[in-house]
Structure formats: structure tokens, C-alpha cells
C-alpha positions as CSV (number, residue, x, y, z in Angstrom):
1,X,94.4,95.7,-8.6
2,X,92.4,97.1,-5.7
3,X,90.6,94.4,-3.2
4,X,87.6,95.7,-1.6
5,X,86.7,94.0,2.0
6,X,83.3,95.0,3.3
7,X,83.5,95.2,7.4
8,X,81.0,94.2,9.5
9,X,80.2,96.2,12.9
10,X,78.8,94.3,15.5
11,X,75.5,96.3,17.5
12,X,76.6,97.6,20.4
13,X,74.0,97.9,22.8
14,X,75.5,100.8,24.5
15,X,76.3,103.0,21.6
16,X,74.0,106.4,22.2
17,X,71.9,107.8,24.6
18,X,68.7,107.0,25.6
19,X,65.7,109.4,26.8
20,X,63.0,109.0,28.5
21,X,60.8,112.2,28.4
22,X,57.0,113.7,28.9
23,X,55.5,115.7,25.8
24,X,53.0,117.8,25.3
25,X,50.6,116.5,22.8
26,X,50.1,119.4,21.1
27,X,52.9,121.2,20.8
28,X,55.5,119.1,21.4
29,X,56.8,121.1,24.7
30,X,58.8,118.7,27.0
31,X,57.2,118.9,29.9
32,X,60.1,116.4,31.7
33,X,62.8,114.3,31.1
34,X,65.2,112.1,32.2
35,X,68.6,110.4,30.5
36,X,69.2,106.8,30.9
37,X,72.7,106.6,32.7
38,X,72.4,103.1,33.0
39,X,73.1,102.9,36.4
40,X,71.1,100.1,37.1
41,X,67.8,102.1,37.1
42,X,64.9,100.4,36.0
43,X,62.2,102.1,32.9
44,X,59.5,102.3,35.4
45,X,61.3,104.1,38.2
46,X,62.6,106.8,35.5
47,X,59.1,107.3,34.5
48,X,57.6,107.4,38.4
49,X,60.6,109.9,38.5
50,X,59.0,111.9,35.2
51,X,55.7,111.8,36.3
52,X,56.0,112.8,39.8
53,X,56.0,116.8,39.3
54,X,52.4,116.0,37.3
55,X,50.8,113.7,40.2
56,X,47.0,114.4,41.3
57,X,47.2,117.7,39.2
58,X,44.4,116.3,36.2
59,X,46.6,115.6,33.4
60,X,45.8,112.6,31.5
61,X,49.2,110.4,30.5
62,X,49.5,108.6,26.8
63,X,52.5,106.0,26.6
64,X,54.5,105.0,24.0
65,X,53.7,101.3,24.0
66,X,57.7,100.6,23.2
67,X,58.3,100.6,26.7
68,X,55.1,100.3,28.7
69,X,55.1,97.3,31.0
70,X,52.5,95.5,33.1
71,X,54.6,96.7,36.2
72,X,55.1,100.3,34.9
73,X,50.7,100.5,34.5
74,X,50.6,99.2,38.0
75,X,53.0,101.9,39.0
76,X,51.7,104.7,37.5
């Protein structure tokens, strides 16, 4: 007789990679982009960091409202 045990894995919250990139709307083109190395970085300085090539040029920014913050609106 076989007995069967079901494991549970626990959420890691470091498990993958996270990105944090500038696409056209469009086509889809990534424009920039940036990998989360966890380094202590915070969201909105990787997004200043994104943005900056684009700044005072006339493109008009969308965000993804998973990760757009008060501070990040002031910011940008």
C-alpha cells in the first residue's frame, strides 16, 4: 500500500525576477528597462532611472497602476 503526502511550499518572496520596463503602446517595442536586483533600490527611483532618456521630449507616460505610488506621481 502506497501513502500519498501532499507537500506544501511556502511563497518565497524572492523566487524570480522582477522587471520594470517602458513599452510602446502600440507595438509593444521596449522602449527601456530595468531588473530589480534588490539592492535596496526603491520602484520610483528605477522608474526616474527608465524615464530619464524620454524627459522633456513629448511623450505621454501610462502606468500600470500595480505599482504607481503617490511618491512615484510626484516624482515623475
Amino acid at each position: 500500500m502506497t501513502k500519498l503526502k501532499h507537500l506544501q511550499s511556502k511563497y518565497k518572496p524572492y523566487d524570480g525576477v522582477r522587471l520594470y520596463s517602458l513599452n510602446a503602446s502600440k507595438c509593444g517595442y521596449t522602449m527601456n528597462f530595468r531588473v530589480d536586483l534588490r539592492d535596496g533600490t526603491t520602484k520610483e527611483d528605477m522608474m526616474v532611472s527608465i524615464l530619464e532618456p524620454f524627459k522633456e521630449k513629448g511623450y505621454t507616460v501610462w502606468g500600470d497602476n500595480a505599482f504607481v505610488s503617490v511618491e512615484m506621481l510626484r516624482r515623475c
